[in-house]
C-alpha positions, 0 to 999 in steps of 0.5 A: 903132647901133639896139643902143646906142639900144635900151639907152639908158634916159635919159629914161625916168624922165621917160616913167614919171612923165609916165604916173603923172601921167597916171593920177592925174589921170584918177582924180582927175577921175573921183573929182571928177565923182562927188562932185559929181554927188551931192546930199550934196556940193551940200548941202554946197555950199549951206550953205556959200554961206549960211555965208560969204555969207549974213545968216544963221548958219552951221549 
């Protein structure tokens, strides 16, 4: 019994791509926290704001 559960691969698809997940989420949330943190992204930020909600035109 222990041998036929040993061999048994259903659902280890599910694992694998569970884990891709996992890791590319972490990346992107990592990747999403330094782009933030640095002051082009919040100029970016800015102008944007004054762009969409501002009387002002948008440069």
């Amino acid at each position: 019994m222990l041998k036929k559960f040993l061999k048994d691969e259903s659902g280890a698809q599910v694992v694998e791509y569970a884990l891709i997940i996992a890791v590319v989420s972490i990346a992107l949330v990592v990747a999403l926290q330094l782009l933030a943190s640095g002051a082009p992204f919040t100029n970016f930020i800015g102008r944007l704001n004054v762009c969409l909600n501002g009387p002002g035109p948008c440069v």
